[in-house]
C-alpha positions in Angstrom: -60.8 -87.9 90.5 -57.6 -86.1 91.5 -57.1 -85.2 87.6 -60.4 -83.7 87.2 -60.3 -81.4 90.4 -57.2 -80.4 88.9 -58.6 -79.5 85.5 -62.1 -78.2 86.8 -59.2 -75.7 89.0 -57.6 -74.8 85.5 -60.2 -73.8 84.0 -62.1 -71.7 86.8 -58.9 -70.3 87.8 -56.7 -69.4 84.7 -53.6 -68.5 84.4 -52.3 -65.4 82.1 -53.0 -62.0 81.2 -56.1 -62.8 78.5 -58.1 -64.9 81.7 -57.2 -62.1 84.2 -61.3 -60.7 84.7 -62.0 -64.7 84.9 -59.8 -65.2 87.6 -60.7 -62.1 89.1 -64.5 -62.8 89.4 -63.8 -67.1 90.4 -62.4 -65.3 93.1 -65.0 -62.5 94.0 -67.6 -65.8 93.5 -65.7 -67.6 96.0 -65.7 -64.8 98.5 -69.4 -64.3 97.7 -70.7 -67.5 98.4 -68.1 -68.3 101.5 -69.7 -65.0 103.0 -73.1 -66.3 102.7 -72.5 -69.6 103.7 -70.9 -67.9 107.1 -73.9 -65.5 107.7 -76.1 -68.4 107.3 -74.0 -70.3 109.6 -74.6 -67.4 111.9 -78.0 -67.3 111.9 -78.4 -70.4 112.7 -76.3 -70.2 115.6 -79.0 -67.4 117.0 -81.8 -70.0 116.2 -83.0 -68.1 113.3 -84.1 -70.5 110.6 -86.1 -68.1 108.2 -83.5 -67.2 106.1 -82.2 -70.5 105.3 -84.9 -71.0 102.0 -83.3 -67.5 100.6 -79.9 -68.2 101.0 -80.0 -71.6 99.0 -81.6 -69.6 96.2 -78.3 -67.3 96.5 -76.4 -70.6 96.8 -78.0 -71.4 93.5 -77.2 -68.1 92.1 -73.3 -68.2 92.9 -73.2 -71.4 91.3 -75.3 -70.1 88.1 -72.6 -67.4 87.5 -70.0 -69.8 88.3 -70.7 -72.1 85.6 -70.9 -69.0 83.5 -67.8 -67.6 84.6 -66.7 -71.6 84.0 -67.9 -71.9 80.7 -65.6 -68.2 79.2 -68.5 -65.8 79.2 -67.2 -63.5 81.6 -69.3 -60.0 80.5 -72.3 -62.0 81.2 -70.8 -63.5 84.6 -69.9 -59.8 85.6 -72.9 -58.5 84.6 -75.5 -61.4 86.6 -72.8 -60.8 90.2 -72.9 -57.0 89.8 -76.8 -56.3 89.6 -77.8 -60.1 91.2 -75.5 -59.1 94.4 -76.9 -55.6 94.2 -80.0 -57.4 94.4 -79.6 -60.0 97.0 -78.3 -57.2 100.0 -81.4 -54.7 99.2 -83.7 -57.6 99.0 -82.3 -59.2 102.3 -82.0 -55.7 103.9 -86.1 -55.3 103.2 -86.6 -58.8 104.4 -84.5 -59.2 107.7 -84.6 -55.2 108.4 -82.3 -52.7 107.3 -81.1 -52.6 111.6 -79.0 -55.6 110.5 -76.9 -53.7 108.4 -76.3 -55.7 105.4 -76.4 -52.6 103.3 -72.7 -52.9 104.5 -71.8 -55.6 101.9 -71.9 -52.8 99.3 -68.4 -51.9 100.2 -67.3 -54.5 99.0 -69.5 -55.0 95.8 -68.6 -51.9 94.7 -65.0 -52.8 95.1 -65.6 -55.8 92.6 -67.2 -54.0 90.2 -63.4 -52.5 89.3 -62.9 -56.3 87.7 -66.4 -57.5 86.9 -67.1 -54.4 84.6 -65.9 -54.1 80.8 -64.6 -50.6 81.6 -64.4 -50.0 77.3 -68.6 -49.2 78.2 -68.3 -45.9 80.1 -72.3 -46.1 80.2 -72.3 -49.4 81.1 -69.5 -48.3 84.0 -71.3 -45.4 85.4 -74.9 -46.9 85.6 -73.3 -50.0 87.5 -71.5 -48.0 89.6 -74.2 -45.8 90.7 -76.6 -49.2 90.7 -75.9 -50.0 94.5 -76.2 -46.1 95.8 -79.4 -46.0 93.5 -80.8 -49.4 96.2 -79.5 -47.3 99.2 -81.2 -43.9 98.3 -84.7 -45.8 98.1 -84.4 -46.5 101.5 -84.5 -42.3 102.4 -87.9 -41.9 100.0 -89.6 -45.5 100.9 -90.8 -46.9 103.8 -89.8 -50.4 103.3 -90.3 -52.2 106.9 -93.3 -52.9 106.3 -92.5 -56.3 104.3 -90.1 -57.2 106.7 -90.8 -60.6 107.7 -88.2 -61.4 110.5 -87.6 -60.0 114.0 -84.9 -60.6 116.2 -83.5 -59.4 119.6 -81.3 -56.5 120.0 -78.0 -59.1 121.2 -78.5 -60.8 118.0 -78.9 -57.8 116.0 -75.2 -56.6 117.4 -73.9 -60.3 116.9 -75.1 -59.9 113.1 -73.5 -56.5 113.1 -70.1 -57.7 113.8 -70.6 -60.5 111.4 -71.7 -58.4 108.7 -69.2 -55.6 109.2 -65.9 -58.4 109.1 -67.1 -60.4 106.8 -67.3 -56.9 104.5 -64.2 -55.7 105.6 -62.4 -59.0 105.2 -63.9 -59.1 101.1 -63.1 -56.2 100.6 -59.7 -56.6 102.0 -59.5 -59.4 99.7 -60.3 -57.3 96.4 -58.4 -54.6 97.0 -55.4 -57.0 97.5 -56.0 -58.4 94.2 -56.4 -55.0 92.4 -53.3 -53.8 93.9 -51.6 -57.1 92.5 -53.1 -57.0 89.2 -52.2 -53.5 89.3 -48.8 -54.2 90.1 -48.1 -57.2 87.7 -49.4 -54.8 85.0 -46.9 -52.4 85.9 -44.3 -54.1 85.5 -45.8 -55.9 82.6 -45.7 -52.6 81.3 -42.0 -52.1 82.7 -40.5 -55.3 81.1 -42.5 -54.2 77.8 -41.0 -50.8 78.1 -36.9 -52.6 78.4 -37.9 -54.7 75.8 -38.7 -52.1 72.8 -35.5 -50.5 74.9 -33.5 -52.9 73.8 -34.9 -53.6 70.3 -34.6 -50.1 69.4 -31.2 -50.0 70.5 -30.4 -53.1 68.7 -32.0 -51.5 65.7 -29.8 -48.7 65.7 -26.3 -50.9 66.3 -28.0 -53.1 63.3 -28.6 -49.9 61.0 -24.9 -48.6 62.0 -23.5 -52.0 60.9 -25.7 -51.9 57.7 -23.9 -48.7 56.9 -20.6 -49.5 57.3 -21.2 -52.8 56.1 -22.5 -50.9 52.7 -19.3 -48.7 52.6 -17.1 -51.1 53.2 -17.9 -53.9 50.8 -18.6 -51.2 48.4 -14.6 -49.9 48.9 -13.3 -53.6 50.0 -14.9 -55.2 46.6 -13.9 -52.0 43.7 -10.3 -51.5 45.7 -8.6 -55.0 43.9 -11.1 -55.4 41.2 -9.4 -51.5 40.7 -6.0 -52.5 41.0 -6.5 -55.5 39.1 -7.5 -53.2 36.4 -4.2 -50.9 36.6 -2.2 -53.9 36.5 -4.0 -55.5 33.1 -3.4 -52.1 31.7 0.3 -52.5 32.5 0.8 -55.7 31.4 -1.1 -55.0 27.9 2.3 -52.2 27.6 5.2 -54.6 29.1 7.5 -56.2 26.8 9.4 -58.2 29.3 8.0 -61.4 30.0 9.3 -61.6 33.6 8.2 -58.0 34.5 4.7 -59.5 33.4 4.6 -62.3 35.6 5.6 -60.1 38.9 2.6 -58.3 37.4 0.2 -61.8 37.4 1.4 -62.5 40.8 0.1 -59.1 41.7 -3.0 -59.6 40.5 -3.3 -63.4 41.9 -2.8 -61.6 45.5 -5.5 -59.0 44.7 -7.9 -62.0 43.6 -7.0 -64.0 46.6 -7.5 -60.9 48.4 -11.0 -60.8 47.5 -12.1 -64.3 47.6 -11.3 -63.8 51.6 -13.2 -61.0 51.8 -15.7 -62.2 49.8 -15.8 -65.4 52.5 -15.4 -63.0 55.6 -18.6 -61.9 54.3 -20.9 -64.8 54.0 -19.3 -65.9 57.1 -21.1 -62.7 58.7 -23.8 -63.1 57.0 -24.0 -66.9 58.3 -23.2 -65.7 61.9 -26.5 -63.0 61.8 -29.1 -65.2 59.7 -28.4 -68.4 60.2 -30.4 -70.2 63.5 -27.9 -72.4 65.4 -28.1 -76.5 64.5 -26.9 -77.9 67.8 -25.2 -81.3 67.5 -22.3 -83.2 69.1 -18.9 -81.4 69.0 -15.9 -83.0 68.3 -13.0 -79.7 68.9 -10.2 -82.7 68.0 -11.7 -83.1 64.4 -12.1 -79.2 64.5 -9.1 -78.4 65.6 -7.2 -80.8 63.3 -9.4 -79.0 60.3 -8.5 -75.6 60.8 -4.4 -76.6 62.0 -4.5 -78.0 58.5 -6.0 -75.0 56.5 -3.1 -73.0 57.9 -0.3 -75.8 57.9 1.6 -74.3 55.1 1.9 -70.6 56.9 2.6 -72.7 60.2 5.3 -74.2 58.6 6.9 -71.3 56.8 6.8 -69.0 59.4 8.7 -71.9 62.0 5.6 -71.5 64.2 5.2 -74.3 67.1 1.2 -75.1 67.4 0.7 -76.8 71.4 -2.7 -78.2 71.9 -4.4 -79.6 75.3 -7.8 -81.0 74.9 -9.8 -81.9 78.2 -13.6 -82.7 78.0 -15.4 -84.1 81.3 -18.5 -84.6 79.4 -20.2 -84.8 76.1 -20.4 -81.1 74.5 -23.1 -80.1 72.3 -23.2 -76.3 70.5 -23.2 -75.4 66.5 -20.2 -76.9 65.0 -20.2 -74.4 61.9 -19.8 -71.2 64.2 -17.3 -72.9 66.3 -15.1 -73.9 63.7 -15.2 -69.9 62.1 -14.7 -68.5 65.9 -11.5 -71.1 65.5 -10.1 -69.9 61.9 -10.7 -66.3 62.6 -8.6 -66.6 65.9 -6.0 -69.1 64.3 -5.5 -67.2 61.1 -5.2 -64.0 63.5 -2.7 -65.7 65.4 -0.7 -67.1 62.2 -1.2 -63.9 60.3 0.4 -61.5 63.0 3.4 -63.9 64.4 6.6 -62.3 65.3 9.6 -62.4 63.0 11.7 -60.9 65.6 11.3 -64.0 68.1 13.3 -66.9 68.1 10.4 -69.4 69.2 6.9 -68.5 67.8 4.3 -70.5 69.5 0.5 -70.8 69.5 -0.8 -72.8 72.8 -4.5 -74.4 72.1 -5.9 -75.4 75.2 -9.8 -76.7 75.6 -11.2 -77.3 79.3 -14.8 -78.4 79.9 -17.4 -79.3 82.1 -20.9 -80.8 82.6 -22.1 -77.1 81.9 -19.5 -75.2 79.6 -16.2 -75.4 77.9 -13.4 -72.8 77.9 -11.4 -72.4 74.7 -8.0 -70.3 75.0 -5.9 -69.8 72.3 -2.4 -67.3 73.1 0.2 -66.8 70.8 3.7 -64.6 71.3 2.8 -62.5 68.2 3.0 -58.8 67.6 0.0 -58.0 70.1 -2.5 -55.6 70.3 -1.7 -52.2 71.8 -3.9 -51.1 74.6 -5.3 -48.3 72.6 -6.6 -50.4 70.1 -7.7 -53.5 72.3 -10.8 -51.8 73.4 -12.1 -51.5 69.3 -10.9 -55.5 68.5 -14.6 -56.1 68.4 -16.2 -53.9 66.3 -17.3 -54.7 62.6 -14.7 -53.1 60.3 -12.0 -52.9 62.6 -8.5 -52.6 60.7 -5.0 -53.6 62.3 -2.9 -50.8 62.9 0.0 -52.9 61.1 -1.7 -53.1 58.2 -4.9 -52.9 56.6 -4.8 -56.3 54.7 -7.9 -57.5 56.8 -11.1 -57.2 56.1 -11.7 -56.4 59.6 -14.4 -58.3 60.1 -13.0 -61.9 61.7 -12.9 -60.7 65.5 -16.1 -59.7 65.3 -17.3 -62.8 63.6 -15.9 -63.9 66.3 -17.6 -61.8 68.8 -21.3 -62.4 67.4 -20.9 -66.4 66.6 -20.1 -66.2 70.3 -23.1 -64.6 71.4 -25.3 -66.7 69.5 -24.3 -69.3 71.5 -25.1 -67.8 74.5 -21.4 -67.6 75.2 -18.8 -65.0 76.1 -15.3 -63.9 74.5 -12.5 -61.4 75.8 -9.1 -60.6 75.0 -5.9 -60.0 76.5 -2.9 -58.7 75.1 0.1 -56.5 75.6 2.4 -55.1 72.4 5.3 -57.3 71.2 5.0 -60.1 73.7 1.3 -61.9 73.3 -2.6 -62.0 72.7 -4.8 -64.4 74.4 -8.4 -65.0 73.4 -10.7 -66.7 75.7 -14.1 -68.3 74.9 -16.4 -69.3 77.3 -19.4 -71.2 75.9 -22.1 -73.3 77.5 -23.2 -76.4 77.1 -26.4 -76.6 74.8 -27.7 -79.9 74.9 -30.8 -79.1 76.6 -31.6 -77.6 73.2 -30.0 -80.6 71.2 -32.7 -82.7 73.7 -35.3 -80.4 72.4 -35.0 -80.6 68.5 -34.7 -84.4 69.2 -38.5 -84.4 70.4 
């Protein structure tokens, strides 16, 4: 029983912007029918039992345009409330006498008609609006008294009176309350729309800023060693001296190596923007070990001591494959720009984490990162001061792959003693949870 009140409620009262005139009129129905049912109630409690046949018929009535209203037709439903409650106060007015003064309830009619109109029909507006004033003017050219059927005494006509004129004050209260809240929920429908195109224009411009660069630079990053490459065939094709020749081949193995990172750095980037994240259980000791591994040789060769710390409370879930490139790029940054001049060269690996999040910093005693170039570490393209070897696009790999995730990365650094990178990344297994179902 308790599940079909509950659906019956649903479907009278909607929720959502497309069912907003169907709420709007459930609850101008409601207020109709409670209002009769009170002045009813009131005549009763004067001993007047005439009017009780005419208000079950208007009983009836609420309920027709209910189960309209019910049943999705809401043009008709407005339409029948407008002119049938137009109808109903005129008729009762000519009934029960105009000294009553149920002409009152017009207030509020014409209040409702701001929701039970299709205001696309400016005919159909104006005639409804001017239906009730049209009822009100008759009464100035017609005598209608004479079919009044029921007399009363002067006390109960003041009793009705204050009846009539708080139960119109009080629906009209009521629909003016919800106009001003649909008004206001539309606003700021209207506000939140307004941010969003905001926000998607000005992440259409960064996009089309990163599309040209992105076109200059693999245009100059992809014709730079297949250029040099070319220079150095053309030298060899001319050198006599076999071991001039293979300086010349190791030359050109650099250049190629040179572009297969490049070439990786972007399909990386391109896997960072495209690719929707494919959240499963992470394991950072296996990822860790992986990308320690790709870089053992340089670790080894440039006396470099690797310190790791792993500390999970909880299973962590995120996308592996962006977590393992936010961990190269760093690593290889931190391997890449180590300091020759230091007697100790260290890279400390430490992984904390919670029910909610994890934090991953990785610091190293490198080089650094001056402060006036810390503030650009991010941005797509960026090139090293010490050299322009990079493609420039890891950190920000790093930056985006971050963001996808719903996480956050800063940097800290100061020249010749360290960099620290910090990620911050939630825990996404509410997502994991969801591709499960």
């Amino acid at each position: 029983m308790n599940a079909l009140i509950l659906k019956i409620h649903a479907k009278a009262f909607p929720v959502g912007k497309e069912n907003k005139r169907k709420r709007l009129i459930s609850i101008c129905l409601v207020c109709g029918f409670v209002a009769n049912l009170i002045g009813q109630c009131s005549q009763l409690l004067i001993g007047n039992y005439e009017t009780l046949p005419f208000n079950l018929v208007f009983f009836a009535f609420y309920i027709t345009c209910f189960v309209v209203n019910y049943l999705g037709n809401t043009v008709l439903a407005g339409l029948l409330i407008s002119y049938g409650c137009a109808f109903i106060i005129i008729f009762s007015s000519v009934i029960w006498g105009f000294e009553r003064h149920l002409l009152i309830f017009f207030i509020p009619l014409i209040i409702a008609n701001y929701f039970l109109i299709d205001f696309k029909d400016s005919k159909l507006v104006l005639l409804q609006m001017l239906f009730p004033f049209m009822y009100i003017l008759s009464d100035n050219f017609f005598d209608l008294r004479v079919y009044q059927i029921s007399h009363v005494s002067l006390q109960a006509q003041k009793f009705e009176q204050i009846v009539s004129t708080t139960l119109s004050m009080a629906m009209s209260s009521i629909f003016v309350y919800y106009i001003i809240i649909e008004a206001y929920k539309s606003e700021n429908y209207i506000r939140e729309s307004l941010v969003k195109v905001s926000l998607q224009n000005d992440e259409l411009l960064k996009r089309n800023d990163e599309i040209d660069r992105f076109v200059y630079s693999v245009s100059h990053e992809l014709r730079a060693p297949v250029a040099t490459m070319r220079g150095l065939q053309l030298v060899i094709d001319e050198e006599p001296n076999i071991v001039e020749i293979r300086k010349y081949l190791l030359m050109q193995e650099k250049c190629l190596l040179r572009l297969d990172d490049y070439i990786k750095d972007v399909l990386n980037y391109y896997a960072t923007n495209r690719l929707s994240l494919l959240i499963e259980k992470i394991d950072f000791s296996q990822l860790l070990a992986e990308n320690l591994e790709k870089f053992e040789f340089l670790i080894t060769s440039h006396g470099i001591v690797v310190e790791s710390n792993i500390q999970l409370v909880n299973i962590f879930y995120s996308d592996s494959y962006r977590i393992n490139m936010i961990l190269s790029n760093i690593l290889s940054n931190a391997v890449k720009y180590y300091d020759i001049q230091k007697p100790m060269k260290t890279i400390t690996i430490l992984v904390r984490g919670n029910d909610t999040s994890v934090v991953l910093k990785i610091k190293d005693n490198g080089i650094g990162i001056s402060d006036a170039e810390l503030p650009s570490i991010f941005t797509m393209f960026h090139k090293s001061e010490i050299t322009s070897a990079s493609s420039g696009l890891g950190m920000y790999i790093v930056k985006e792959s971050t963001e996808k995730m719903e996480g956050t990365v800063a940097i800290n650094s100061e020249r010749n003693r360290y960099t620290e990178v910090t990620v911050r990344l939630p825990n996404l297994k509410k997502y994991h949870l969801l591709d499960c179902k």
